[in-house]
The first five atom37 places (N, CA, C, CB, O) and aatype in JSON, in Angstrom:
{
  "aatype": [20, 20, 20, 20, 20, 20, 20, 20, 20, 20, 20, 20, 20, 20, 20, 20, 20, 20, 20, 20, 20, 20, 20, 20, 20, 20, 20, 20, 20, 20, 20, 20, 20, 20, 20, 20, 20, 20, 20, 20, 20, 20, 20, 20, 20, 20, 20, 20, 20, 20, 20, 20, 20, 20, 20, 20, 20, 20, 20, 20, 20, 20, 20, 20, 20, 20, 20, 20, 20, 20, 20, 20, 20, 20, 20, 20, 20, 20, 20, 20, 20, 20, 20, 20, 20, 20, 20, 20, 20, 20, 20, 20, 20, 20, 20, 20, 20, 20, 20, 20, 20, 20, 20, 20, 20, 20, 20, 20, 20, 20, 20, 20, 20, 20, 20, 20, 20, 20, 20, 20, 20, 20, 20, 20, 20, 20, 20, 20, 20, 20, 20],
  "atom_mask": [
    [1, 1, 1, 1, 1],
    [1, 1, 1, 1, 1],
    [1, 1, 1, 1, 1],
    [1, 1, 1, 1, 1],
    [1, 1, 1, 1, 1],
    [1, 1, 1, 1, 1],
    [1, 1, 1, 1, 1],
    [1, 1, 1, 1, 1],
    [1, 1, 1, 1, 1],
    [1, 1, 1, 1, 1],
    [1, 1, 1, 1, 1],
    [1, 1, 1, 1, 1],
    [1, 1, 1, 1, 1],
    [1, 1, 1, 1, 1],
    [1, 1, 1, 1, 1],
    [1, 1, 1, 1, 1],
    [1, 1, 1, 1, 1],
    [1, 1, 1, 1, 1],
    [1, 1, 1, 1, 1],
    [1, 1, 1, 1, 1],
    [1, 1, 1, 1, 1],
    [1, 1, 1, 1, 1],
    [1, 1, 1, 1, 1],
    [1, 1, 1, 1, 1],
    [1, 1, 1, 1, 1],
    [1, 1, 1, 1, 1],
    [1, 1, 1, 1, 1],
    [1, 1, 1, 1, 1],
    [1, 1, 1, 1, 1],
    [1, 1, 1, 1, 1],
    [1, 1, 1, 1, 1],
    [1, 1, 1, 1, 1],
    [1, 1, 1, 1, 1],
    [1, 1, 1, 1, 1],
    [1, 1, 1, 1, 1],
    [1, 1, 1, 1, 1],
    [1, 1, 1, 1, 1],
    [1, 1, 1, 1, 1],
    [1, 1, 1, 1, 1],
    [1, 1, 1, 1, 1],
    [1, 1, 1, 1, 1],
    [1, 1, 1, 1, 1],
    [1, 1, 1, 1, 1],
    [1, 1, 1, 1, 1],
    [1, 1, 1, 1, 1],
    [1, 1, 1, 1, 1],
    [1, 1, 1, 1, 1],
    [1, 1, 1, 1, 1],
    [1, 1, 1, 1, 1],
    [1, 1, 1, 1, 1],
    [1, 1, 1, 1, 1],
    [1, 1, 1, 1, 1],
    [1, 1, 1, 1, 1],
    [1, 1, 1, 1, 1],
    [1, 1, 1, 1, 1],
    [1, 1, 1, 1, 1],
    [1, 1, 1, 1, 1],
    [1, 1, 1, 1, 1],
    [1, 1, 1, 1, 1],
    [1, 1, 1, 1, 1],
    [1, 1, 1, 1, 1],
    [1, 1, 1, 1, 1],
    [1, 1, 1, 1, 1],
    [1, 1, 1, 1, 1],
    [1, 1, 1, 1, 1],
    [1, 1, 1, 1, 1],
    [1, 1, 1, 1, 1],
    [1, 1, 1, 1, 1],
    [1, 1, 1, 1, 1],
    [1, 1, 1, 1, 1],
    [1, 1, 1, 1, 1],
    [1, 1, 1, 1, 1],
    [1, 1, 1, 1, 1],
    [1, 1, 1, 1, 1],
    [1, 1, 1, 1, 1],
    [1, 1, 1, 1, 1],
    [1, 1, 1, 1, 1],
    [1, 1, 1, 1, 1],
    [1, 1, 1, 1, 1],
    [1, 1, 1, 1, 1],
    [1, 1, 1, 1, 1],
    [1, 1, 1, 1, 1],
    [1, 1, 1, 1, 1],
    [1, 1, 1, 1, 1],
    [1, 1, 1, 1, 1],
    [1, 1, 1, 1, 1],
    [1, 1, 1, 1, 1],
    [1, 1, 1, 1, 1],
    [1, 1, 1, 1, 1],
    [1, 1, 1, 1, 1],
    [1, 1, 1, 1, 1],
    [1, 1, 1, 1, 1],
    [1, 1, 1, 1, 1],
    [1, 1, 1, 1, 1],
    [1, 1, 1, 1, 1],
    [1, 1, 1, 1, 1],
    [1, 1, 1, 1, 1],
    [1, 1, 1, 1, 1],
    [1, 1, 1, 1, 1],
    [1, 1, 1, 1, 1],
    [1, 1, 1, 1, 1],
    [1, 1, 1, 1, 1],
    [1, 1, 1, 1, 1],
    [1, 1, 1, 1, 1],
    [1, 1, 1, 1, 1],
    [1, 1, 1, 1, 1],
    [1, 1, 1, 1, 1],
    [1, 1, 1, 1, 1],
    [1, 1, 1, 1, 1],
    [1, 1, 1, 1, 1],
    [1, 1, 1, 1, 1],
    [1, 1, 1, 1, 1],
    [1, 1, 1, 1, 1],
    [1, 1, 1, 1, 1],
    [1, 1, 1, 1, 1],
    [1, 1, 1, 1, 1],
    [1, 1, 1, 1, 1],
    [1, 1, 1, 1, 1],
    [1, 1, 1, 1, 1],
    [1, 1, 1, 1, 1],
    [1, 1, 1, 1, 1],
    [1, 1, 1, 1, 1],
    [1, 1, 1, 1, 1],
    [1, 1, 1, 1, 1],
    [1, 1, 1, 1, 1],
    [1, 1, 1, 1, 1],
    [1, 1, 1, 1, 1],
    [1, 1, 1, 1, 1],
    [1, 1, 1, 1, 1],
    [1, 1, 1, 1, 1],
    [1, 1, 1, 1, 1]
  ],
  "atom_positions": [
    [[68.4, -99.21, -119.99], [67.01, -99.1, -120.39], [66.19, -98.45, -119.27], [66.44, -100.48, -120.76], [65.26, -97.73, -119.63]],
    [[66.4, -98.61, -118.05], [65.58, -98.12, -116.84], [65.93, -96.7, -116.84], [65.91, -98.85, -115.39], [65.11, -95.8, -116.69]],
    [[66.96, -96.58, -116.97], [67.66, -94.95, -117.02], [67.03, -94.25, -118.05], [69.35, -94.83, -117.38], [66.58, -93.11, -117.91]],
    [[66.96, -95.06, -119.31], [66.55, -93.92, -120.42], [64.3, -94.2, -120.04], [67.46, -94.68, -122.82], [63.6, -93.23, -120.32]],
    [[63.92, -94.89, -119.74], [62.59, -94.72, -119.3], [62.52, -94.08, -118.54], [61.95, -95.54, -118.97], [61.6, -93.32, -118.82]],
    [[63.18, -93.65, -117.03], [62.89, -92.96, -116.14], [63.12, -91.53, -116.9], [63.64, -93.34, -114.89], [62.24, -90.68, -116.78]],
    [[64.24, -91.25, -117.64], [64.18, -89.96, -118.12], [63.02, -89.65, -119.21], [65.5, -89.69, -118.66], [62.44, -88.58, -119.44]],
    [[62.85, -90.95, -119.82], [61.43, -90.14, -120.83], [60.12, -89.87, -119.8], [60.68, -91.45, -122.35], [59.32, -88.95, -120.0]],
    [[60.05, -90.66, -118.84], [59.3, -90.03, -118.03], [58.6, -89.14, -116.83], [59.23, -90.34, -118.08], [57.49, -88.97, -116.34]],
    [[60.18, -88.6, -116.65], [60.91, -87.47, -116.11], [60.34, -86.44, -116.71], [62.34, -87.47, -116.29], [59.49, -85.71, -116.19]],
    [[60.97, -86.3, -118.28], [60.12, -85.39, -119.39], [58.76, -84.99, -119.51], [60.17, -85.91, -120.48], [58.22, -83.9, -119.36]],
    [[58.17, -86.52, -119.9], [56.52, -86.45, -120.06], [56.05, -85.69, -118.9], [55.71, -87.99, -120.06], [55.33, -84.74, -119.21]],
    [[56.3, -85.86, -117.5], [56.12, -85.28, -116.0], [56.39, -84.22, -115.92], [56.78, -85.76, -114.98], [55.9, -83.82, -114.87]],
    [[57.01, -83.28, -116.51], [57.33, -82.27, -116.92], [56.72, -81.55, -117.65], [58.1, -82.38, -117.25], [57.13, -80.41, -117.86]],
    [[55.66, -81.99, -118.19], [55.24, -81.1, -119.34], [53.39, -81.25, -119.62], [56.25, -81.69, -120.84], [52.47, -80.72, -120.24]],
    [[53.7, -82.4, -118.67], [51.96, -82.72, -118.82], [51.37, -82.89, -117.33], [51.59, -84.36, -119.76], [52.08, -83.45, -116.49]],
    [[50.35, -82.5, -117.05], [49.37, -82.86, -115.99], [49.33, -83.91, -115.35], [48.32, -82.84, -116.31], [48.83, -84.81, -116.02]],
    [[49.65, -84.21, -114.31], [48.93, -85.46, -113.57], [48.3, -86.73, -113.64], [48.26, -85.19, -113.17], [48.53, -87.94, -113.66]],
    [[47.17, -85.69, -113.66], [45.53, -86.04, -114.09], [45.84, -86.42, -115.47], [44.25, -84.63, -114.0], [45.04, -87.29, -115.82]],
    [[46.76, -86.11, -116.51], [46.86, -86.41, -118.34], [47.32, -87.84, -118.16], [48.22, -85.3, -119.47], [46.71, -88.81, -118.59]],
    [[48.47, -87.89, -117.47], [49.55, -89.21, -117.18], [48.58, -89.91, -116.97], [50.72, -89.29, -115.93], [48.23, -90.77, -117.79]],
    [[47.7, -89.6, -115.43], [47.3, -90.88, -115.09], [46.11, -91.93, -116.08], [46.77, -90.58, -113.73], [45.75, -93.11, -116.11]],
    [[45.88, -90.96, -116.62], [44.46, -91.08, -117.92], [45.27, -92.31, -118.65], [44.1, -89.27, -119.33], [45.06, -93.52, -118.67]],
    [[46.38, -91.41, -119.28], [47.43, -92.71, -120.27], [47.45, -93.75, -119.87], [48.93, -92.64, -120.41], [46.99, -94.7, -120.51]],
    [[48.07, -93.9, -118.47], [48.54, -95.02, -118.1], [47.33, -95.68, -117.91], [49.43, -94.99, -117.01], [47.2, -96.61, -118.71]],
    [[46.14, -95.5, -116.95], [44.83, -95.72, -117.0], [44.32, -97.33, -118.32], [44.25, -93.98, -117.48], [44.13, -98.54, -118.39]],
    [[44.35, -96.14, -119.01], [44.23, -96.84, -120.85], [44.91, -97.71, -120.86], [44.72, -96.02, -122.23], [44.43, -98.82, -120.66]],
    [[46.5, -97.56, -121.12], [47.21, -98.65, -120.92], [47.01, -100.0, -120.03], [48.13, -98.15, -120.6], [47.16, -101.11, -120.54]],
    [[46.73, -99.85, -118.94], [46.49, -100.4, -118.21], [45.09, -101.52, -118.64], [46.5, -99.44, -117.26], [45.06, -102.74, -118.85]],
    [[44.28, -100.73, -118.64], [42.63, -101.34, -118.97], [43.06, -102.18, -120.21], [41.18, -99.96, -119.46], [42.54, -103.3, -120.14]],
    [[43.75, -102.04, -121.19], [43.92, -102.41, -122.36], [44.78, -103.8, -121.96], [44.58, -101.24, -123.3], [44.17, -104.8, -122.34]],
    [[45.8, -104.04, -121.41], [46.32, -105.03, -120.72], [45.76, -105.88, -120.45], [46.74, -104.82, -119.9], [45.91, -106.94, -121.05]],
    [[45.06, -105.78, -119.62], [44.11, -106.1, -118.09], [43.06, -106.87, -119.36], [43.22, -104.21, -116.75], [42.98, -108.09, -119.35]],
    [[42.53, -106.32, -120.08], [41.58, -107.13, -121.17], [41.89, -108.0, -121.91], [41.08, -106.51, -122.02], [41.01, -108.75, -122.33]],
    [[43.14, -108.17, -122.28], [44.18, -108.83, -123.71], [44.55, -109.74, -122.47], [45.79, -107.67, -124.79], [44.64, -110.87, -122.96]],
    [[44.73, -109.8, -121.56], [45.39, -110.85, -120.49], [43.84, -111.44, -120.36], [46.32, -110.12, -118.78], [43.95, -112.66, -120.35]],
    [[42.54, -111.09, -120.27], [41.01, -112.07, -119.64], [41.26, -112.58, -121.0], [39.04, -111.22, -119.14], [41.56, -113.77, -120.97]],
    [[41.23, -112.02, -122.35], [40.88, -112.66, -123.65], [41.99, -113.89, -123.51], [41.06, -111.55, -125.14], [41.61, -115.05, -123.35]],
    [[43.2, -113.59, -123.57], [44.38, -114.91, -123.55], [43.94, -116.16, -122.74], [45.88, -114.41, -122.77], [44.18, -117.32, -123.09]],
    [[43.22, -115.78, -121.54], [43.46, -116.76, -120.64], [41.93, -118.06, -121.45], [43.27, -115.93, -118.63], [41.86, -119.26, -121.72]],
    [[40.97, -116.8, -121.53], [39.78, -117.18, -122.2], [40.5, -118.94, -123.76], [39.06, -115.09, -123.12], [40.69, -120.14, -123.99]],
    [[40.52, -117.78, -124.15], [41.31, -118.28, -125.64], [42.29, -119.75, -124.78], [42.77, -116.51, -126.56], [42.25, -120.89, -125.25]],
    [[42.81, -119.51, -123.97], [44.35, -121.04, -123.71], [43.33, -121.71, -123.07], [46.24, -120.82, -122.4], [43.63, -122.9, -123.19]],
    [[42.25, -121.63, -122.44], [41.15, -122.45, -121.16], [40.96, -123.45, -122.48], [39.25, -121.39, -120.28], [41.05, -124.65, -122.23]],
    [[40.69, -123.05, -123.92], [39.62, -123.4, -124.84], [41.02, -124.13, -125.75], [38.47, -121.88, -125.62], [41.03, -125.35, -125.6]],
    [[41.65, -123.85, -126.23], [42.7, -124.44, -126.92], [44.11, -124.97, -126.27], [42.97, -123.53, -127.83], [45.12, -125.17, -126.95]],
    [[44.04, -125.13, -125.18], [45.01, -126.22, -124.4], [44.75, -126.23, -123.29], [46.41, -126.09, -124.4], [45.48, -125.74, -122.43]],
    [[43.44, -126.88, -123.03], [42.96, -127.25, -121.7], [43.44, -128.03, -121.02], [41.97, -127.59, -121.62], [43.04, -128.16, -119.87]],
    [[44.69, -128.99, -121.66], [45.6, -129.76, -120.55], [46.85, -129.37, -120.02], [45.93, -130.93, -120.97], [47.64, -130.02, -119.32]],
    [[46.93, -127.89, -120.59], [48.14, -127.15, -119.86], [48.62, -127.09, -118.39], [47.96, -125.93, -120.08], [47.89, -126.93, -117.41]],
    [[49.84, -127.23, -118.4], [49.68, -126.82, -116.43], [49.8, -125.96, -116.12], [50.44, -127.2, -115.39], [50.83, -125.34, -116.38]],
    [[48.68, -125.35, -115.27], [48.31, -124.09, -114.1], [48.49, -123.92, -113.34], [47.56, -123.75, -113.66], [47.77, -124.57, -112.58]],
    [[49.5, -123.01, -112.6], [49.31, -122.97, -110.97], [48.16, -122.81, -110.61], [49.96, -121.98, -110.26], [47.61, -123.71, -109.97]],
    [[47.41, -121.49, -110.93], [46.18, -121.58, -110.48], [45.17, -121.38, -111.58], [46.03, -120.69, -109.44], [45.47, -120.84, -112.64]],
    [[43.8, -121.91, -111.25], [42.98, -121.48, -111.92], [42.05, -120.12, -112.02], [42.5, -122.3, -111.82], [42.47, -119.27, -111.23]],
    [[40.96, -119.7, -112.74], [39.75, -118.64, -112.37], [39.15, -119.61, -112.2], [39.08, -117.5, -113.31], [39.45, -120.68, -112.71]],
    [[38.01, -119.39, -111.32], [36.92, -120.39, -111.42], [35.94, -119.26, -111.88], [36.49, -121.34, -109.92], [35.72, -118.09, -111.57]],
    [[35.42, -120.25, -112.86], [33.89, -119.84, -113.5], [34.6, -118.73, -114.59], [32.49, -118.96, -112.11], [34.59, -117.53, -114.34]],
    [[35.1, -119.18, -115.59], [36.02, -118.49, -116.26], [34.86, -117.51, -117.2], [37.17, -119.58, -117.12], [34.77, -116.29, -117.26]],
    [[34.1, -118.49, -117.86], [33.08, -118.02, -118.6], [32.35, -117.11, -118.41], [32.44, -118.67, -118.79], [31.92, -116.44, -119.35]],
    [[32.04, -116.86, -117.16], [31.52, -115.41, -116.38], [32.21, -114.5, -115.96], [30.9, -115.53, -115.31], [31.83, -113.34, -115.84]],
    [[33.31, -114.93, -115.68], [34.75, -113.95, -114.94], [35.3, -113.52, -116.37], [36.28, -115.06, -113.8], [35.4, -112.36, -116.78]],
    [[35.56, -114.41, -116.88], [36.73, -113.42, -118.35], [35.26, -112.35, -119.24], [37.79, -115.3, -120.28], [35.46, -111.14, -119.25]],
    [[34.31, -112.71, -119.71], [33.4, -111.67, -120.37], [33.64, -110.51, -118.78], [31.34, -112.46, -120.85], [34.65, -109.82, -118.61]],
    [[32.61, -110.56, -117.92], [32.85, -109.36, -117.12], [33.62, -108.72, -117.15], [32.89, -109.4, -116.21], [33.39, -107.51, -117.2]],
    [[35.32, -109.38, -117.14], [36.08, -108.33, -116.78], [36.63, -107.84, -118.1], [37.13, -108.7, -115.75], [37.32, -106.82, -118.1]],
    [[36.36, -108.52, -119.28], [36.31, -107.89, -120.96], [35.43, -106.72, -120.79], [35.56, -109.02, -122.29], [35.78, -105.66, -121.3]],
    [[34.26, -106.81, -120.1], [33.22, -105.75, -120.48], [33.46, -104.48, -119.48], [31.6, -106.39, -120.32], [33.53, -103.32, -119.89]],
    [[33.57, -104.82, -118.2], [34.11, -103.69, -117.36], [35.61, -103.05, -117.59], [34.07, -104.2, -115.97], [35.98, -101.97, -117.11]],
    [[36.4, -103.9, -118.41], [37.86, -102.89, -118.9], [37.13, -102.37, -120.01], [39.6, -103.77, -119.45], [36.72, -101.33, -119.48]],
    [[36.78, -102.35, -120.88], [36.01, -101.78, -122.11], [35.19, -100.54, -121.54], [34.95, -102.96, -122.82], [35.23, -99.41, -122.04]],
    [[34.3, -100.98, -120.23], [33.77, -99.84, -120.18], [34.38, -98.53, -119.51], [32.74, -100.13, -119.7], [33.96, -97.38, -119.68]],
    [[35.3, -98.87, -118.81], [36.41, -98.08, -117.98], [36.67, -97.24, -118.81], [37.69, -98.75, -117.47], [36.16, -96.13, -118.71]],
    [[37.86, -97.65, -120.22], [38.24, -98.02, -121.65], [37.4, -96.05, -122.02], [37.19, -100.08, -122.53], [37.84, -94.91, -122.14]],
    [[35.74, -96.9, -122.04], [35.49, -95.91, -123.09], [35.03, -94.88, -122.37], [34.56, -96.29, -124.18], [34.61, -94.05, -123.17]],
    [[34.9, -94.53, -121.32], [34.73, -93.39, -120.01], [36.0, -92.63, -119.45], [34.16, -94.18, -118.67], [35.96, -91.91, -118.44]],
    [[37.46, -92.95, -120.46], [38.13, -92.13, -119.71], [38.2, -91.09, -121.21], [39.65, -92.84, -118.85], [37.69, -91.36, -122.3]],
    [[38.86, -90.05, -120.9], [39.09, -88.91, -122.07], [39.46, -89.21, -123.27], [40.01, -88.01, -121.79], [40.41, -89.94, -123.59]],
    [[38.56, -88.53, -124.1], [38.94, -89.33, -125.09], [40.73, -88.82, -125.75], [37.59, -89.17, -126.23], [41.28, -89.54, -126.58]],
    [[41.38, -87.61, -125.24], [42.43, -87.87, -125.7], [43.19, -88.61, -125.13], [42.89, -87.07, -125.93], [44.32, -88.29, -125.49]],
    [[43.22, -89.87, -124.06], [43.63, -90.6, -123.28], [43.42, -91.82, -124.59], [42.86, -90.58, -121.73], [44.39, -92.45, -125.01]],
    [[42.4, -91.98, -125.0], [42.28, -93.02, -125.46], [42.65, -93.29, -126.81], [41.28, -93.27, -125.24], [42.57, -94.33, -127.46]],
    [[43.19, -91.86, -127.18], [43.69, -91.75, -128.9], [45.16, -92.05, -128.3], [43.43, -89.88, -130.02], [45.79, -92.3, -129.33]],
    [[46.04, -92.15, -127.25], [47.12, -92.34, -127.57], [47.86, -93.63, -127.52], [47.59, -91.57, -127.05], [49.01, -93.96, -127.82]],
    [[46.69, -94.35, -126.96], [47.08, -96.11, -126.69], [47.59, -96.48, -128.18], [45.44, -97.34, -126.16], [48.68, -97.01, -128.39]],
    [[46.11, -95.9, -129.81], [46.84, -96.4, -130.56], [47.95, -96.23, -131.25], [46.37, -96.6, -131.0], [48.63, -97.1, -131.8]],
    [[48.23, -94.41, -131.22], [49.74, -93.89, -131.29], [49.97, -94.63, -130.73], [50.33, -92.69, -130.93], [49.73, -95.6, -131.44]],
    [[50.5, -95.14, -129.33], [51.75, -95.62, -128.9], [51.95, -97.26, -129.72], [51.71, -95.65, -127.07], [53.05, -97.64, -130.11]],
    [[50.59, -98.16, -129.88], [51.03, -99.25, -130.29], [51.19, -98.98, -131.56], [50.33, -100.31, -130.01], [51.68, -100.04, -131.94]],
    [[51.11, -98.24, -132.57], [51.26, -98.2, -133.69], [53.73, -97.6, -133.58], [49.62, -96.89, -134.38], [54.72, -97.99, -134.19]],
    [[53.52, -96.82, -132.72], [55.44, -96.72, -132.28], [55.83, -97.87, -131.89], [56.0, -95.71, -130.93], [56.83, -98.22, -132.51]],
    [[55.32, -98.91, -130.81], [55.63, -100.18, -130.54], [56.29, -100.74, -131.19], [54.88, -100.83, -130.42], [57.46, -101.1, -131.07]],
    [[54.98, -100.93, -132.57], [54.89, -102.11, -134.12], [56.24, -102.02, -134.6], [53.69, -101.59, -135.66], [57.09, -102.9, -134.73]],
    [[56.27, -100.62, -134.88], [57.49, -100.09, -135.51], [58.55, -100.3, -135.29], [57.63, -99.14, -135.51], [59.33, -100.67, -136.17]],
    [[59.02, -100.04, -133.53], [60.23, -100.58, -133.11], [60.08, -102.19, -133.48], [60.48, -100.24, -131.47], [60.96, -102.66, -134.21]],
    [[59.09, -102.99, -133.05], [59.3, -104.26, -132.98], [59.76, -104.74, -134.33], [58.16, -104.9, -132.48], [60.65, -105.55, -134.55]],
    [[59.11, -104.21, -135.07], [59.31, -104.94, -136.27], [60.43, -104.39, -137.13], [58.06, -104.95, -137.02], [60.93, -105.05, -138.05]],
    [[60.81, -103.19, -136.79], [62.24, -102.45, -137.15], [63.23, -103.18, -136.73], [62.49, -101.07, -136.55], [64.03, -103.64, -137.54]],
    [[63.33, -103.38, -135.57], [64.64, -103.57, -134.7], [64.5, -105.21, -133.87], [64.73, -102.09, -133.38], [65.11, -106.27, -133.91]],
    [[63.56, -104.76, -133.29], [63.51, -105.98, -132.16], [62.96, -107.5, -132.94], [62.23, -105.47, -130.75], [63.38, -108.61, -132.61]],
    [[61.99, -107.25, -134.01], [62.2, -109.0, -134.63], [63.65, -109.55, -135.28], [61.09, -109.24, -136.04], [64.2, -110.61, -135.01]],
    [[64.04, -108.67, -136.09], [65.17, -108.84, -136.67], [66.44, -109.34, -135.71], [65.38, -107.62, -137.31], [67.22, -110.23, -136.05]],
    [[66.5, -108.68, -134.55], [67.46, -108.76, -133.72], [67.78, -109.89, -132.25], [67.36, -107.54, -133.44], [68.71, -110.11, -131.48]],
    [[66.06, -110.48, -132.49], [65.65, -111.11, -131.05], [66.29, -112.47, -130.66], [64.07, -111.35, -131.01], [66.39, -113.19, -131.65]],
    [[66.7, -112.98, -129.65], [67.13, -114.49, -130.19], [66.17, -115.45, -130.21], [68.16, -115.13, -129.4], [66.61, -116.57, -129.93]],
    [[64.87, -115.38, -130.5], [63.99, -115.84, -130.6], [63.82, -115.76, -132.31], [63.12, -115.28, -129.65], [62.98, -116.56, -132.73]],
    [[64.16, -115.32, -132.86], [64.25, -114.8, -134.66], [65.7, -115.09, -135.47], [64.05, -112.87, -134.78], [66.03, -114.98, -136.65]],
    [[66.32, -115.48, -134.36], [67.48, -115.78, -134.7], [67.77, -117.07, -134.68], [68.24, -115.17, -134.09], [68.73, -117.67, -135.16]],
    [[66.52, -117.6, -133.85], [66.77, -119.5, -133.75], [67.7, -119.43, -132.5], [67.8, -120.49, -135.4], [68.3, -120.5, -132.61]],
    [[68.14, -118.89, -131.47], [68.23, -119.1, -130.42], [67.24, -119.17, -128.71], [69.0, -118.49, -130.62], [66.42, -118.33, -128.33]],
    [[67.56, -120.1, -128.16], [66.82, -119.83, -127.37], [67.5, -119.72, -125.45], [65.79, -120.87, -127.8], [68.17, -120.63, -124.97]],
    [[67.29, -119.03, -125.01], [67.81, -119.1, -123.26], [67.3, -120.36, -122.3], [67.13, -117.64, -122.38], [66.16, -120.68, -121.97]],
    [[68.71, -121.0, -121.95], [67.92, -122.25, -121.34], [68.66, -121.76, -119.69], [68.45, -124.26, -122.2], [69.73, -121.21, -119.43]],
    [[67.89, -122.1, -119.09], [68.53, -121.97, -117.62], [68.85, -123.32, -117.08], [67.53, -121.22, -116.55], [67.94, -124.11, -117.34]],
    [[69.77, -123.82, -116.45], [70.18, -124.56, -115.84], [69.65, -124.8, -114.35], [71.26, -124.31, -116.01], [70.33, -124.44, -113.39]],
    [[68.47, -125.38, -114.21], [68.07, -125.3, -112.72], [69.22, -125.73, -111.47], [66.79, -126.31, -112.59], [69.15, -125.17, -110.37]],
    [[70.28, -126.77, -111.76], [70.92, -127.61, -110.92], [71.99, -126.02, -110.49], [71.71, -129.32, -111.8], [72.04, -125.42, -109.42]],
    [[72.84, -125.66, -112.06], [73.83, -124.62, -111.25], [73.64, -123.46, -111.85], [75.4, -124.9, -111.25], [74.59, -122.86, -112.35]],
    [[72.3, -122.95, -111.91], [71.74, -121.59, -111.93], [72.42, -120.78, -112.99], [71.88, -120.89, -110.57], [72.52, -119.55, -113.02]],
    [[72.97, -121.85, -114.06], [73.36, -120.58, -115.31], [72.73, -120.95, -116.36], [74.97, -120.34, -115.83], [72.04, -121.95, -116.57]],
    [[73.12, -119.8, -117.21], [72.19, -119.66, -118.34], [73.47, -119.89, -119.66], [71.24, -117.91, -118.29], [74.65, -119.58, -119.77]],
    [[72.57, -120.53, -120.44], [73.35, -121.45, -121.79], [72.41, -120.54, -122.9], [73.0, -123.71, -121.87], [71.32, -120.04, -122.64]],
    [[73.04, -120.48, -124.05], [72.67, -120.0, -124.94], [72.67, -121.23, -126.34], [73.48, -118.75, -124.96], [73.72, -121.52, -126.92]],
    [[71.58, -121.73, -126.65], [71.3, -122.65, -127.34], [70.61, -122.82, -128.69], [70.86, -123.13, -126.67], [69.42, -123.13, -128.62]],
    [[71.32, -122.64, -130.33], [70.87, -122.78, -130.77], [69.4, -123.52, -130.88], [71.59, -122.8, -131.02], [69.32, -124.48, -130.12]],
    [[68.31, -123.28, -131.62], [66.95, -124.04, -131.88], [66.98, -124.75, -133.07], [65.75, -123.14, -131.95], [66.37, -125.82, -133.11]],
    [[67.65, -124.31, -134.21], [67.99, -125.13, -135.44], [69.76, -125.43, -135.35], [67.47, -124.14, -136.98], [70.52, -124.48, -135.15]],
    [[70.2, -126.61, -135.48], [71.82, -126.62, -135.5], [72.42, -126.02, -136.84], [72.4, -128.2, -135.36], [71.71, -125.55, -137.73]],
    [[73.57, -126.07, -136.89], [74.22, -125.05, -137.88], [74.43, -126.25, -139.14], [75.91, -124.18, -137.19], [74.78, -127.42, -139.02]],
    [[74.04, -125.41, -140.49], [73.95, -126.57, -141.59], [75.58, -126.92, -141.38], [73.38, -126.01, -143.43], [76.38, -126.16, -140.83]],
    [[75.88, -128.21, -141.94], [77.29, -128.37, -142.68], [77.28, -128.22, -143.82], [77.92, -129.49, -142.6], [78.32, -128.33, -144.47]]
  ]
}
């Protein structure tokens, strides 16, 4: 997988500008960076007894700001920068829901347990097998 990303973006580097890439990634990025303040926003409010390593303090002021300053970043870079975030998540959807739900072991009712004591990994049904 690292091999075939480095070559698609070997390609893209090849054929596009710099300054185009960095725009993309840019977007990408800002778009992240916002969906991660909204999540944290959203879990503060619906499982406030979760355990945290760390906290934000003053979440309520920190998560809007940094919603509103990725947004505004967001809508100040080119706008063909910003038409391709939803091409790409709309290719995402596709794979995901083509290939990767169907196939995941998370969809399959398996789940990866690690063994903290001797550092291996067990593969563990989530529903047992009917008789």
């Amino acid at each position: 997988m690292t091999i075939l990303t480095g070559v698609i973006v070997a390609v893209g580097a090849a054929f596009f500008p710099v300054g185009q890439l960095a725009d993309i990634a840019n977007a990408g990025t800002l778009y992240a960076f916002l969906m991660v303040a909204v999540a944290v926003m959203v879990l503060r409010r619906t499982a406030p007894d979760r355990k945290r390593d760390f906290r934000t303090p003053m979440l309520w002021l920190v998560g809007p700001a940094t919603i509103g300053g990725c947004a505004f970043l967001f809508l100040n870079l080119p706008s063909a920068a910003m038409m391709v975030l939803p091409v790409w998540t709309v290719i995402g959807l596709v794979v995901y829901f083509g290939y990767g739900r169907r196939n995941s072991h998370l969809g399959q009712g398996i789940v990866e347990v690690i063994d903290d004591v001797a550092g291996e990994e067990t593969m563990i049904p989530i529903h047992p097998p009917k008789a």
